[in-house]
RONU-205504 format. One line per 8 residues: number of its first residue (from 1); for each residue x, y, z of C-alpha. Coordinates in pm, 1 decimal, m for minus. Layout:
N
NUM) X,Y,Z; ...
This chain:
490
1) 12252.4,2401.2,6486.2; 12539.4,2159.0,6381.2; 12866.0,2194.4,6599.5; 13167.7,2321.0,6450.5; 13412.9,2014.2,6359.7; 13817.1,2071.4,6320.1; 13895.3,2076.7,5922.2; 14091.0,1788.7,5943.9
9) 13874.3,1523.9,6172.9; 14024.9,1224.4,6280.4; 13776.6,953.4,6404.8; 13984.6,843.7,6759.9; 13921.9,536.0,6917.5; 13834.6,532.1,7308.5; 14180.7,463.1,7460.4; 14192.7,129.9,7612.2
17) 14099.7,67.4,7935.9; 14269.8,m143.3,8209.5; 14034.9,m152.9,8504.0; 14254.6,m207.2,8858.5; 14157.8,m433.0,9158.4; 13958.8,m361.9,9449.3; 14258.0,m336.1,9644.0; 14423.5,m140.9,9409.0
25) 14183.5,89.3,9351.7; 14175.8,108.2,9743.6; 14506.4,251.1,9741.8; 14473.9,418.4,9466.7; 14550.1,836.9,9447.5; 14165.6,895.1,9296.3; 13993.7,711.8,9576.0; 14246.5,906.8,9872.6
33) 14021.2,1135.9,10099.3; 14085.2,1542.2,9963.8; 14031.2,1848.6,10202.8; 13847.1,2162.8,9996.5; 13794.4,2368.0,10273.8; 13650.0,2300.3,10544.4; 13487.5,1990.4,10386.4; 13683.1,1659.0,10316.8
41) 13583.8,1452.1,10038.0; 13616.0,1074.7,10098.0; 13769.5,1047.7,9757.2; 13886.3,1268.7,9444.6; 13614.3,1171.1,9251.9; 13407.4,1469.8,9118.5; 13054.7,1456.2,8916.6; 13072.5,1847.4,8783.7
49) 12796.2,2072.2,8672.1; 12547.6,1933.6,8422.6; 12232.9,2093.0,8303.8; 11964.8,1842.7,8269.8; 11658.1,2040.8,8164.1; 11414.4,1887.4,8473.3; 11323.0,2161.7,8663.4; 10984.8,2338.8,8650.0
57) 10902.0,2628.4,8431.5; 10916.1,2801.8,8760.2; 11244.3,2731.0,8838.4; 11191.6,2455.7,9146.7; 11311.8,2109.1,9175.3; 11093.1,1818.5,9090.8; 11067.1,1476.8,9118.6; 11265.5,1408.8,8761.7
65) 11498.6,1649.4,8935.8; 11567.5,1432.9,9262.2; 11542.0,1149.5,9044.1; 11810.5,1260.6,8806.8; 12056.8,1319.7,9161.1; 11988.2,1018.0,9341.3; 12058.5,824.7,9037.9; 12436.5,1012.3,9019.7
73) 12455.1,950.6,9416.3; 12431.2,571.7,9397.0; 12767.1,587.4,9234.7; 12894.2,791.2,9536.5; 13123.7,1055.9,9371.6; 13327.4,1224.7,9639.8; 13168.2,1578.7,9481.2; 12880.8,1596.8,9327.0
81) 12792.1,1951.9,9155.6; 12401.0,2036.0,9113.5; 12383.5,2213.1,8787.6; 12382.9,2602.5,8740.1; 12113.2,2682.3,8927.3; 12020.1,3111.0,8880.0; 12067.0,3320.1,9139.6; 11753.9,3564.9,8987.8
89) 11428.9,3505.2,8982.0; 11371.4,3534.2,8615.3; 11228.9,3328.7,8400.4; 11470.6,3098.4,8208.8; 11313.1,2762.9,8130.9; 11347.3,2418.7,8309.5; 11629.9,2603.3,8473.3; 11681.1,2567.3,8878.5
97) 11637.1,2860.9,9044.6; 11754.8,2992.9,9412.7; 11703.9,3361.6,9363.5; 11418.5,3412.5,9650.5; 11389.2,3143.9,10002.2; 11109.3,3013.8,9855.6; 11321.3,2750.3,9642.4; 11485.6,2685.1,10002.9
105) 11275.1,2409.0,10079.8; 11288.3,2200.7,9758.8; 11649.9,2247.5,9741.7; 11660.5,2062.7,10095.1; 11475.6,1791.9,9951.8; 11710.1,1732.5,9681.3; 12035.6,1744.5,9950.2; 11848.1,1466.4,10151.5
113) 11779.8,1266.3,9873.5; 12163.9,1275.4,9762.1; 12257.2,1233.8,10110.0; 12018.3,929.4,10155.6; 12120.6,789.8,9806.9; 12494.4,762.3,9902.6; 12454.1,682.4,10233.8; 12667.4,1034.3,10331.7
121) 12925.8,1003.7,10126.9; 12905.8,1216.9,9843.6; 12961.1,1596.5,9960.5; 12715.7,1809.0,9769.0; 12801.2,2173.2,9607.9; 12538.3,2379.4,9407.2; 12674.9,2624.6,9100.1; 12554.0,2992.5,9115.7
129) 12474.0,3172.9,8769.2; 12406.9,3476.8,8648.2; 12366.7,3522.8,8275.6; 12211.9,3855.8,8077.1; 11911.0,3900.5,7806.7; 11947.6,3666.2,7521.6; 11682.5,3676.1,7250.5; 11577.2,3430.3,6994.4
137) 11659.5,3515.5,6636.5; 11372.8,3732.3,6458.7; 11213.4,3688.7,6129.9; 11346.7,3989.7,5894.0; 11002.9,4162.7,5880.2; 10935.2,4159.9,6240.1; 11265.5,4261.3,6307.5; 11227.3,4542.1,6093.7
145) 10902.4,4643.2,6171.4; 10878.0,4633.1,6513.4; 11246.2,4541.9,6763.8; 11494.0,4767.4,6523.0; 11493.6,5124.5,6696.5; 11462.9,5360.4,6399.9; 11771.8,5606.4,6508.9; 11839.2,5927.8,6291.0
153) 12135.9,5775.4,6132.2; 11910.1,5516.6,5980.2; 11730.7,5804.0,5864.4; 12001.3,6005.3,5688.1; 12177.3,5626.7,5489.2; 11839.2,5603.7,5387.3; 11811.5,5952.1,5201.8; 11510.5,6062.4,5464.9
161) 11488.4,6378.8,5636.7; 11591.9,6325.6,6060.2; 11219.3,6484.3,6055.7; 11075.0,6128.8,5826.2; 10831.5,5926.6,6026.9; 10961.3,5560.2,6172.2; 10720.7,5406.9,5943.5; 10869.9,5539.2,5665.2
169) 11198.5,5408.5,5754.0; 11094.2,5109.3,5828.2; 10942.0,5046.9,5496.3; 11229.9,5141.2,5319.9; 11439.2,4930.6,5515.5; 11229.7,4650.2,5424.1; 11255.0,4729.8,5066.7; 11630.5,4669.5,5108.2
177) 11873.5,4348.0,5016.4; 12133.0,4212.9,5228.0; 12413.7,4414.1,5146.7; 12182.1,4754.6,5160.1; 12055.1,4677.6,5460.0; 12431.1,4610.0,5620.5; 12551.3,4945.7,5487.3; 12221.0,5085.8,5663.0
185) 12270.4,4898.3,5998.6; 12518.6,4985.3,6266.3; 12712.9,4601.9,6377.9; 12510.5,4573.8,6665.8; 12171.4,4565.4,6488.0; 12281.4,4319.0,6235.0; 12379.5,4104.2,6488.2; 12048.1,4153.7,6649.1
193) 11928.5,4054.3,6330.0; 12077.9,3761.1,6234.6; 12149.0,3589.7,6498.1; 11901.8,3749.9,6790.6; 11937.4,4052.8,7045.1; 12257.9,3969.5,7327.0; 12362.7,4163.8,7616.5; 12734.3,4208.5,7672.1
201) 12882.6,4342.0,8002.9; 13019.7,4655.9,7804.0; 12636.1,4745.3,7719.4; 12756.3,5008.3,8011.9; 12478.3,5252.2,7825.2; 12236.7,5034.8,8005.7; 12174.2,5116.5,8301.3; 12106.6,4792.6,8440.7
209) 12449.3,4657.2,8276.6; 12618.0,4970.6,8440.6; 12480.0,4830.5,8777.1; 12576.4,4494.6,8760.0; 12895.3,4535.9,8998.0; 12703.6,4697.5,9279.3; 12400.5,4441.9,9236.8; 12616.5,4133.9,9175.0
217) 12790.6,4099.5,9499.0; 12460.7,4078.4,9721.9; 12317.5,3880.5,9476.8; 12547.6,3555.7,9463.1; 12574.8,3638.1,9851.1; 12188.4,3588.5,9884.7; 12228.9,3248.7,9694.3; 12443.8,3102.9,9888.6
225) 12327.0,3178.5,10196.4; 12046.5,2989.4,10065.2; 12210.1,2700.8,9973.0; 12348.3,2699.4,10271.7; 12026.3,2700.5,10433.4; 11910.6,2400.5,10230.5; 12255.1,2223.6,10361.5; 12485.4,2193.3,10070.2
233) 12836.4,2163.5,10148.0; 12948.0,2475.3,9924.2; 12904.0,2655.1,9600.9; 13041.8,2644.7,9309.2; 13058.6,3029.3,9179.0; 13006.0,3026.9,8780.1; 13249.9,3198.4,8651.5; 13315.5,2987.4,8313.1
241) 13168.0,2988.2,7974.2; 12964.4,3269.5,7788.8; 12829.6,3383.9,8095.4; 12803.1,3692.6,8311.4; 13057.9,3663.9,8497.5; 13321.5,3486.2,8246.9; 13260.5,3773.1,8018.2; 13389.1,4004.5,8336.2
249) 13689.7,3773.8,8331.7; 13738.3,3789.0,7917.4; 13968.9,3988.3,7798.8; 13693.9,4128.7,7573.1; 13562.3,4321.5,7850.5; 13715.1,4698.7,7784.2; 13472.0,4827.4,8047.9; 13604.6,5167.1,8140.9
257) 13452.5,5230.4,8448.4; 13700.7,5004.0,8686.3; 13569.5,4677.3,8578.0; 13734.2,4574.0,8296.2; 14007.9,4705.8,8020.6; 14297.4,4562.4,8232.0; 14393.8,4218.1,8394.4; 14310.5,4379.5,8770.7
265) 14004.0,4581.2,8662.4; 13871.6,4248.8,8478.1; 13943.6,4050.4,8849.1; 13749.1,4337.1,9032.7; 13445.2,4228.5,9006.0; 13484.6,3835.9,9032.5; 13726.7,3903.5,9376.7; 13424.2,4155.3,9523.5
273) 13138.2,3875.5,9466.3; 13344.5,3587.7,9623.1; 13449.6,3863.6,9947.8; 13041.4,3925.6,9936.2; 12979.1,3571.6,9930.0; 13249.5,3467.9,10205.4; 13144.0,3771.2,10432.7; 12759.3,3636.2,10437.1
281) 12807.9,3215.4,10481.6; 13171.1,3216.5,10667.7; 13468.5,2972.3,10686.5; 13282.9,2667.2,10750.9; 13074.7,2658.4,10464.6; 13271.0,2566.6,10096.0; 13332.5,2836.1,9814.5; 13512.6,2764.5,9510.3
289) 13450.0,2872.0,9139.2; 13449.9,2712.9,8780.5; 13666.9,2945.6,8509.1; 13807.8,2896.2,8232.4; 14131.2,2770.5,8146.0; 14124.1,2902.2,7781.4; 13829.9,3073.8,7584.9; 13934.8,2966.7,7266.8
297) 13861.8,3276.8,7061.6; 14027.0,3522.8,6888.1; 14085.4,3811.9,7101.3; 14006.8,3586.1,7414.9; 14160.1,3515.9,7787.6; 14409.1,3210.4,7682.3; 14582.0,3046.0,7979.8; 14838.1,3293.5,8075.3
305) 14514.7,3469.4,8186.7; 14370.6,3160.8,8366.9; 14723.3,3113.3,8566.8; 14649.7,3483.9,8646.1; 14298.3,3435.4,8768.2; 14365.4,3141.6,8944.6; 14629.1,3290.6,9175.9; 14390.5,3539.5,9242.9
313) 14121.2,3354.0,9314.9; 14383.6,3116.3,9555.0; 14538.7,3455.7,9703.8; 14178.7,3553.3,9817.8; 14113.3,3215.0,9995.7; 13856.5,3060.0,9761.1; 13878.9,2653.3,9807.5; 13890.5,2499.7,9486.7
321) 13951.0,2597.2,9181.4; 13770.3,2398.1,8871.7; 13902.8,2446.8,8481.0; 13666.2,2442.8,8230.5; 13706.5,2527.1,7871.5; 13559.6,2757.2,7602.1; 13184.3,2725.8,7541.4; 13145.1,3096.6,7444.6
329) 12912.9,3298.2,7205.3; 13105.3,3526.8,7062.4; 13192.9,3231.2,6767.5; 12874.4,3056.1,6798.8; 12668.7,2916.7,6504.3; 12399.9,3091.0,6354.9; 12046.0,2979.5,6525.5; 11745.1,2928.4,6259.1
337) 11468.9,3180.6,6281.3; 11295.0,3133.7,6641.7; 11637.7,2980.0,6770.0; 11831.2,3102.1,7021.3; 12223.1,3123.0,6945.1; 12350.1,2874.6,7144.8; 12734.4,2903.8,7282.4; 12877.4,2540.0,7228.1
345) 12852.2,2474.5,6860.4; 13176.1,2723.0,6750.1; 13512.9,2654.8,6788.0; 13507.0,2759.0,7128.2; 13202.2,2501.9,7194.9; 13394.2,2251.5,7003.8; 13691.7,2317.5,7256.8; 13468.8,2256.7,7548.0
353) 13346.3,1930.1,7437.9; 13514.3,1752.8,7225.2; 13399.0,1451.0,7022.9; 13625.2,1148.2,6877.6; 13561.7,1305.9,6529.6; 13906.8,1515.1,6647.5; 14199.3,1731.9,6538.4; 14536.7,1520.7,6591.5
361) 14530.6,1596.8,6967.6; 14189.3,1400.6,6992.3; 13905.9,1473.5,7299.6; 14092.8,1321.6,7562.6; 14260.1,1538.3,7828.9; 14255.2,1837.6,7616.0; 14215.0,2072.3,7899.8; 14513.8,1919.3,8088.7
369) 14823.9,2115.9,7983.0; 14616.8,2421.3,8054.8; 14540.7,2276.9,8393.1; 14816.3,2190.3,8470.5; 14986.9,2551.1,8448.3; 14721.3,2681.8,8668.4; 14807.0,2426.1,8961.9; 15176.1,2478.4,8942.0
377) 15139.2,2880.2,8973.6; 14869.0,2858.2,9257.3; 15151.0,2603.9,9453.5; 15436.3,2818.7,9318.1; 15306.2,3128.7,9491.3; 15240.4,2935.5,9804.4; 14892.4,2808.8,9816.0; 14722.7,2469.8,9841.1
385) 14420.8,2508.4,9684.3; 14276.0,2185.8,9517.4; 14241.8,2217.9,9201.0; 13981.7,1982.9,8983.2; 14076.4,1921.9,8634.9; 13805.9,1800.2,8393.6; 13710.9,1749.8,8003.9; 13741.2,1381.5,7834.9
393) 13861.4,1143.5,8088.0; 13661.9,834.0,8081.8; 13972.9,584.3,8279.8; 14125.1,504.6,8573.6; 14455.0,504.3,8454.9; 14396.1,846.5,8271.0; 14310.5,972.8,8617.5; 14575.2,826.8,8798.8
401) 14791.0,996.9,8572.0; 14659.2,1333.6,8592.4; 14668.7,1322.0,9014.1; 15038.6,1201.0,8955.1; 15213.9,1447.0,8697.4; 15055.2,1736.2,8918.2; 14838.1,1847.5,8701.0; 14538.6,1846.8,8951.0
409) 14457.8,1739.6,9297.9; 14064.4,1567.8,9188.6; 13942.3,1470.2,8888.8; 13613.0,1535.1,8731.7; 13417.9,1355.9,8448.5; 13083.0,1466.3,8304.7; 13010.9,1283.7,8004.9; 13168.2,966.4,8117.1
417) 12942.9,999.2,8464.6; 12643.8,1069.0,8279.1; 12714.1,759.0,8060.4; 12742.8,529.1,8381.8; 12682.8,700.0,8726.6; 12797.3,418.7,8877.2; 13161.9,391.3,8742.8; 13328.1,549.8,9001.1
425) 13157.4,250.1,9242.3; 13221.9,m10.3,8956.6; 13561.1,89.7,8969.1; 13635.6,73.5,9336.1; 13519.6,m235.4,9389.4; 13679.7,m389.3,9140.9; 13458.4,m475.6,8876.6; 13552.8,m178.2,8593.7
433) 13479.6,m434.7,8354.1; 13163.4,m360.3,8387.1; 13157.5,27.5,8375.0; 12920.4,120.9,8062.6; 13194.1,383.3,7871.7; 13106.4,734.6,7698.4; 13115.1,725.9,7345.9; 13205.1,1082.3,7337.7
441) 12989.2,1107.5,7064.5; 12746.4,1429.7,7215.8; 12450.8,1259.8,7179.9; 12361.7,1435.7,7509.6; 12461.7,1795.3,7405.6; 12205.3,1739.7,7129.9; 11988.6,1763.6,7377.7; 12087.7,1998.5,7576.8
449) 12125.9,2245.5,7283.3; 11698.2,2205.8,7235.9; 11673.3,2223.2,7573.6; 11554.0,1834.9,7584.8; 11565.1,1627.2,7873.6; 11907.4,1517.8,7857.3; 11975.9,1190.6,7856.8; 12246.4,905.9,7748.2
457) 12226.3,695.8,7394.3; 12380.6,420.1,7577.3; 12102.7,366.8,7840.1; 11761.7,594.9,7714.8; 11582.1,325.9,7503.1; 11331.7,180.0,7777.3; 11348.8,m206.6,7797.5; 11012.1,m405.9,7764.4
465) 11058.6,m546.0,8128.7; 11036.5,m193.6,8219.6; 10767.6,m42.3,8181.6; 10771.2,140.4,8482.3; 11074.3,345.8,8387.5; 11029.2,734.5,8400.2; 10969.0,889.9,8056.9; 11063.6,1187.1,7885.5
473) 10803.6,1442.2,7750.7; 10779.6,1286.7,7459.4; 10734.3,939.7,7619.8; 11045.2,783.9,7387.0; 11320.2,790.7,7671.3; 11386.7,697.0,8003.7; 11532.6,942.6,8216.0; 11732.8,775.4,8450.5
481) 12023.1,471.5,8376.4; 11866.5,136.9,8481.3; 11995.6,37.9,8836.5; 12333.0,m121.5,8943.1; 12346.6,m312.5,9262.0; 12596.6,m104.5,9456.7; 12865.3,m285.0,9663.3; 12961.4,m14.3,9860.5
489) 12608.4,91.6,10009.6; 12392.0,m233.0,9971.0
């Protein structure tokens, strides 16, 4: 599925770079120790959740797993995120799990290899997700002959007696074109049709939907208990995105049972699993969440929402607060037959990441202003929660800038981390010159978007000296950058 692309693109250059001393950078604001909670980051440096498609089937870390973190703790971020790891135990691909203690133990592994790997220095969160039932995208006749539920109504459009058989119906449905089979369908089942079967928090008619706000709670509680058995710092409570909780948050949800339809009722739910989570791991263990800053589609939470949520979340003691932006499904692409929709390649995906083939504002800090609003009314009504600010910063002076204006107390880069996991160290000691810079191109959200290993275009192709480098599945990239002798822990 091709991303959605502004109208108008304009190909933007990477802004220049000037790269500061050692002992600038030692004084520098993004390299000043930051309190979230009870735990202190050495520095405002902040790796955030990325997905990297290693885990087992199974849902447990592997070796490509603790390979993939220990290559992003060399560069010893002051936060390091592991990637949304689910909170069930449900089968959802190389996805890590920590829905029952048995993950426990391989979880620990992968804190002691990032503690080992940065020689303490990098403090270690894990995200906690929840998503519903997503289906892949049916081929007509097997839609149609075997997921649609024949309903009555189907019956009656079709000119059948209520008292027809199914397979009747379902052979004159198949008889049907496009537009005769719309009229026939209710929107729900077209969806399901052309682009696969979805679950929305407002399917209250199922019950397991209905239940989510009395199962939720002691779920995410369970999971970070966990993680705070395996010895993680904190957790990072997903609420961004196209997600379970995000779609609580949206102002899409018109739940009517206390849950949603109003800007308190949409909070409930988000406030009750952080109270559940505090209540089970206490005040000495970290617990912040990732939300979004803007949804970017029509009918969606825009940023006087976010300001709104992240008082909330501030006024109920979480730690940090982290902005993300769009990613949802509800203006996704299409997905090919046997594809799964996939909620980053609409507008809303576009807004999220951002390439250099740009609208006039360009990729660069677009999730600042919105940021930036959120900080001011968390300090305005009298809180100091740190807030982390992320989405297209790739410099040192771009992050200065951000800490300075206000518009967030850390800074976090993905892209630009996953292009060189050592540039935060490159950068402190001196030698920025050398930092390897994103392209901001999405090669890696290619990737991601097939579920493939993902991986950087400016470091995968494996060198002939190397033969030794860890391979992908398909044997044609390595998995981890090549290494960088580290200054600060050699």
């Amino acid at each position: 599925m091709a991303m959605w692309q502004p109208p108008s693109k304009i190909v933007h250059p990477l802004p220049p770079a000037r790269w500061p001393s050692a002992d600038e950078a030692a004084r520098a604001r993004w390299f000043q120790p930051a309190d979230v909670g009870p735990v202190c980051l050495r520095e405002r440096t902040w790796v955030p959740a990325m997905v990297p498609w290693r885990a087992s089937e199974s849902g447990d870390v592997t070796p490509e797993v603790l390979a993939w973190y220990e290559r992003f703790a060399r560069g010893c971020p002051g936060a390091l995120v592991v990637e949304a790891t689910g909170i069930r135990d449900v089968a959802s691909g190389p996805l890590l799990r920590i829905g029952e203690d048995r993950f426990v133990p391989g979880l620990s592994t992968l804190v002691e290899t990032v503690r080992r790997a940065s020689g303490g220095r990098t403090r270690l969160f894990i995200q906690l997700i929840d998503f519903l039932a997503l289906r892949r995208r049916p081929p007509r006749d097997k839609y149609l002959a075997q997921f649609l539920r024949v309903r009555p109504a189907h019956k009656t459009a079709l000119g059948l007696s209520i008292d027809a058989g199914d397979d009747d119906a379902r052979a004159r449905l198949a008889q049907l074109d496009d537009a005769g089979l719309r009229a026939v369908l209710d929107a729900r089942e077209w969806e399901a049709l052309e682009r696969g079967h979805r679950e929305r928090v407002t399917d209250v008619h199922l019950p397991h939907v209905a239940r989510l706000p009395a199962e939720l709670p002691g779920l995410f509680a369970a999971a970070a208990r966990r993680a705070r058995d395996a010895g993680f710092d904190g957790v990072e409570l997903h609420y961004a995105h196209a997600y379970t909780m995000a779609s609580f948050l949206s102002r899409t949800n018109d739940r009517a049972d206390g849950y949603g339809g109003s800007p308190d009722g949409r909070l409930r739910l988000p406030l009750e699993v952080f109270a559940a989570v505090r209540a089970q791991v206490g005040a000495g263990f970290a617990v912040g969440c990732r939300f979004l800053a803007d949804e970017c589609i029509p009918g969606g939470s825009d940023p006087s929402d976010a300001v709104r949520h992240g008082v909330a979340f501030a006024r109920a003691g979480m730690d940090f607060l982290s902005l993300s932006r769009g990613g949802k499904f509800d203006d996704a692409a299409q997905p090919q037959v046997g594809e799964a929709v996939y909620p980053y390649t609409g507008r809303s995906g576009y807004e999220c990441m951002p390439t250099v083939r740009s609208d006039a504002a360009g990729p660069f800090g677009r999730n600042a202003e919105a940021t930036r609003a959120v900080r001011l009314a968390v300090r305005a009504n009298g809180f100091q929660t740190p807030v982390v600010v992320c989405g297209g910063i790739g410099t040192f002076d771009h992050a200065e800038a951000l800490l300075a204006d206000g518009t967030a107390d850390i800074v976090a880069a993905a892209r630009q981390s996953l292009a060189d996991p050592d540039w935060f160290a490159k950068v402190r000691a001196g030698r920025g010159a050398e930092v390897r810079r994103c392209l901001y191109t999405n090669y890696c959200e290619a990737l991601d978007q097939q579920h493939r290993e993902v991986t950087c275009q400016l470091w995968d192709r494996p060198a002939p000296d190397d033969p030794l480098a860890a391979r992908s599945r398909d044997g044609k990239r390595r998995l981890v950058p090549p290494p960088w002798p580290n200054p600060a822990i050699a």
